[in-house]
Structure formats: structure tokens, C-alpha cells
C-alpha positions, 0 to 999 in steps of 0.5 A: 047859428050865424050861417043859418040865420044868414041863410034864411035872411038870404032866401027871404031877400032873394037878393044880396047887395042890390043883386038878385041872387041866382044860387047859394051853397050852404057848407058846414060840418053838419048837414045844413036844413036849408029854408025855401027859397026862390033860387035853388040851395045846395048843400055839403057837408065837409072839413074845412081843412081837408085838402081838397074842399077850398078847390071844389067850393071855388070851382063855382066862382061864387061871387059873394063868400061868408067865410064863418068857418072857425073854432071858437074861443074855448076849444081852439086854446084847449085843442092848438092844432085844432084850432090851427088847421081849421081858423089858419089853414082852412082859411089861408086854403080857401084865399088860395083857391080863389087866387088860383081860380083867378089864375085862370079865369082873370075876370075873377074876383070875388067879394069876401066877407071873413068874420072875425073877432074882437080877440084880435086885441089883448090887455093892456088896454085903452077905455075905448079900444080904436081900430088902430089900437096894435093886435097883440092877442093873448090867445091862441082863437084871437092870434089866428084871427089875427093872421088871417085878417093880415092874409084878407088885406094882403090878398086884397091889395094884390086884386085876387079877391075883395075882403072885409075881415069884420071883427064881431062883437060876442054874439049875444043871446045865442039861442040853442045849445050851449057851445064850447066858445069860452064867452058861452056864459054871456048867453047862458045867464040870459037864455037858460032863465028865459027858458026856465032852465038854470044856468051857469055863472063862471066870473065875477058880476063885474066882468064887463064885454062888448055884445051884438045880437044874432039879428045884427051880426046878419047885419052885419054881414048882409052890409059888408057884402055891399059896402063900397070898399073903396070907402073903406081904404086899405085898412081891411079889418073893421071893429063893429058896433055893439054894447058895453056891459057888466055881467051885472048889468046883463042880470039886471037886464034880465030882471027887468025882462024877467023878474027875480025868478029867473035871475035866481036861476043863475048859479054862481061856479066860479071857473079858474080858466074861463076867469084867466081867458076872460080877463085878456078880453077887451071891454069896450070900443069906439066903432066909429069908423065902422058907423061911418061906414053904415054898421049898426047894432044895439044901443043897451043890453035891454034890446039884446035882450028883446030881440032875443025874446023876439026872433026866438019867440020865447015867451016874455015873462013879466 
């Protein structure tokens, strides 16, 4: 969804950070429908984690790389090696066809932007979590996040490339058809009723998590692709913006968008796992270096939820 969206932002600007764009090849497991654009897309479609793919998408020596390739939260702790070979190797794959691309081309060096998550961090945790706070995950999505976030910086301090692991908030309201992410429901609950469709609620009202919007997860990209970053130091990883609200507060959010209707939509099934994986979640953070250094998102749950009804068009129901 993310790469999409991106996708069509880049072939609506035409151009990345200040450049205009001569080319972009679109890759994901599933054929990508590219938009029309004034520069040619290409697209394959592969594995990640098949041997050869880092060789032949490096081959190119693109110059910017929206690294998005992942297992979400839910399947990469239900499926370890999954998770594993597609979040690590596939990563690790990709930074070491680059390094060898350099090899032979020394003028080589790339802009990286790798996305990766707020589950970098486990419990206990301060009221606002800072940048600095240690990356002790307690799942298996947010310990391979973790690796590949020390991979970016190390391979970055060695000159093979220039990456910025930028740590989404959970994107919400995702629209489509729910995924296998255990943090699935935080859209669930405010899509489905949208759409006049039920949705499933799996944790208590007072859950509370930190959000962005699709709209500014591309933001969020498109700046990382730009930013100077010899502002940004050695410290390759940034915690981004968003907002910090209960499950309760997303329902209200709801109703005032909505109405009764739709909140009574939602169907109240506690789920035992999804409640034991939640509960390792942080909450909330202080992202002023990544607003120092320019990101910027929402400022309530109130504006997810516009921006939600505006860019899906979904009709807006008094």
C-alpha cells in the first residue's frame, strides 16, 4: 500500500528530492499497476529473498532505493524463518549488492531510505520514548528491524551507501483489505464502519499506540530521500511523528466523523494473542529530533481520520 501511494506521488512530482527523475522500477511480490507518468516505469515482480534479485535490481545503480520490503508484525512472529529471510537476509542482501556494485563502480553511492518500525522498542518504558531509549524488541518483526537498522548505520559509516532507517509510526487508516500486521485492528475499527461493514475490536478500549497516516508516511519518505544527512549525524535511525491515542479515543474519533452507527459496528472479540503481542508495544514519543530535522504528521486522531476519508474518497457520513 505504502509503495503504491509512493509510486503515485513520484509520478505525479516527476521529480525526488530537488531532481527530476529520469526512470523508477517499481518491484513487489505482486504485479505493481503502475499510474502514468512523465518518465518511464518498469516493474518485476520477485522475492526479496531469492539469491539472485539484490544483484539484478543493483545492476541499475539506481540512485535513490525505498527499501519496504518486510513481513509485518503478526506473520513474521507466527512464521520465524519467514520472517527472518525476508525482514534480515533480504535486507542484508540488498546492502551487500550495493556495496559490491561499488566495488566496481567507486563513484557509486546510493541514497537509502529503509522503513522500519516503532517495535524496535520493548517494555518497560519511559511516558515519552526518546531516540536514544536502548532497542530491546520483544518480538521477533521488531528484532530484525533492529539488525537491519545497526546494518544501515554501519554500512553507511563505511561510505557504500547513504541510509536513513526511519522508524513508522503504525500507519493508520490503511485502506484495502485487512493484512496479516498484528496492529490490523487499529485500522479495522475505523475503516469497516466507514465503509459500513463490521469490524473486529481484539483489545481492551484502553490499548493506546502511536499513528501516521499513509499521507504522511509518503512524507515521510519523499523527506528522507532529501534530507541532508550530514544533519542528521551518525545516529542513522530516527522515531518519526505521529499521534498518541487510546483505542478509545480512535472510536470517539470515529463517532464524531461518523456517528453511533458506525461505532456500533464495531464487535468487541478479545483476541489472547494479539492482546500478549500488543502489550510490548510502546505507546508514545518525543520525536523532536525527527521534527528538527523537518518530519511532520498529524496532530489528533480527528485528522487521521480526515485524511482517511479524503484520499480514499470515502463518503463522509454525518
Amino acid at each position: 500500500m505504502i509503495g503504491r501511494k509512493l509510486v503515485e506521488r513520484l509520478a505525479r512530482d516527476g521529480e525526488l528530492a530537488g531532481k527530476r527523475i529520469t526512470a523508477l522500477h517499481a518491484v513487489d511480490m505482486f504485479a505493481p499497476q503502475p499510474p502514468p507518468a512523465p518518465f518511464p516505469i518498469s516493474t518485476d515482480v520477485f522475492d526479496i529473498a531469492a539469491g539472485y534479485v539484490a544483484t539484478k535490481l543493483i545492476a541499475g545503480r539506481p540512485d535513490a532505493i525505498f527499501l519496504l520490503a518486510s513481513v509485518v508484525s503478526g506473520e513474521a512472529e507466527a512464521d520465524f524463518e519467514k520472517g527472518y529471510s525476508i525482514n534480515l537476509d533480504g535486507t542484508r542482501m540488498i546492502f551487500e549488492a550495493i556495496r559490491h556494485e561499488q566495488s566496481r563502480h567507486r563513484d557509486y553511492r546510493p541514497r537509502v531510505v529503509f522503513t522500519s518500525s516503532i517495535a524496535v522498542f520493548g517494555a518497560p518504558f519511559p511516558e515519552a520514548i526518546p531516540d536514544e531509549f536502548v532497542n530491546a524488541p520483544l518480538t521477533s518483526y521488531g528484532t530484525q528491524k533492529t539488525i537491519c537498522e545497526l546494518l544501515l548505520s554501519d554500512y553507511s559509516r563505511r561510505g557504500f551507501f547513504d541510509g536513513l532507517a526511519i522508524r513508522l509510526p503504525t500507519i493508520c487508516v490503511r485502506p484495502g483489505l485487512p493484512n496479516k500486521a498484528a496492529s490490523g485492528f487499529f485500522s479495522g475499527i475505523i475503516r469497516e464502519p466507514l465503509n459500513g461493514q463490521e469490524a473486529v475490536l481484539p483489545v481492551s478500549e484502553t490499548v493506546r499506540h502511536w499513528h501516521a497516516s499513509p499521507r504522511a508516511a509518503i512524507g515521510f519518505l519523499l523527506h528522507a530521500a532529501a534530507l541532508d544527512l550530514d544533519k542528521v549525524g551518525p545516529r542513522r535511525a530516527i522515531t518519526l511523528p505521529g499521534v498518541s491515542a487510546t483505542v478509545g479515543e480512535q472510536i470517539e474519533a470515529l463517532r464524531r466523523a461518523a456517528g453511533d452507527s458506525a461505532v456500533k459496528l464495531i464487535q468487541r472479540r478479545p483476541d489472547p494473542v494479539i492482546e500478549r503481542i500488543v502489550a510490548g508495544w510502546p505507546t508514545n514519543f518525543d520525536a523532536s529530533r525527527a521534527k528538527a530535522l523537518g518530519f511532520a504528521a498529524e496532530t489528533d486522531f480527528d485528522e487521521i481520520v480526515r485524511v482517511y476519508l479524503e484520499d480514499e474518497h470515502v463518503p463522509h457520513r454525518p
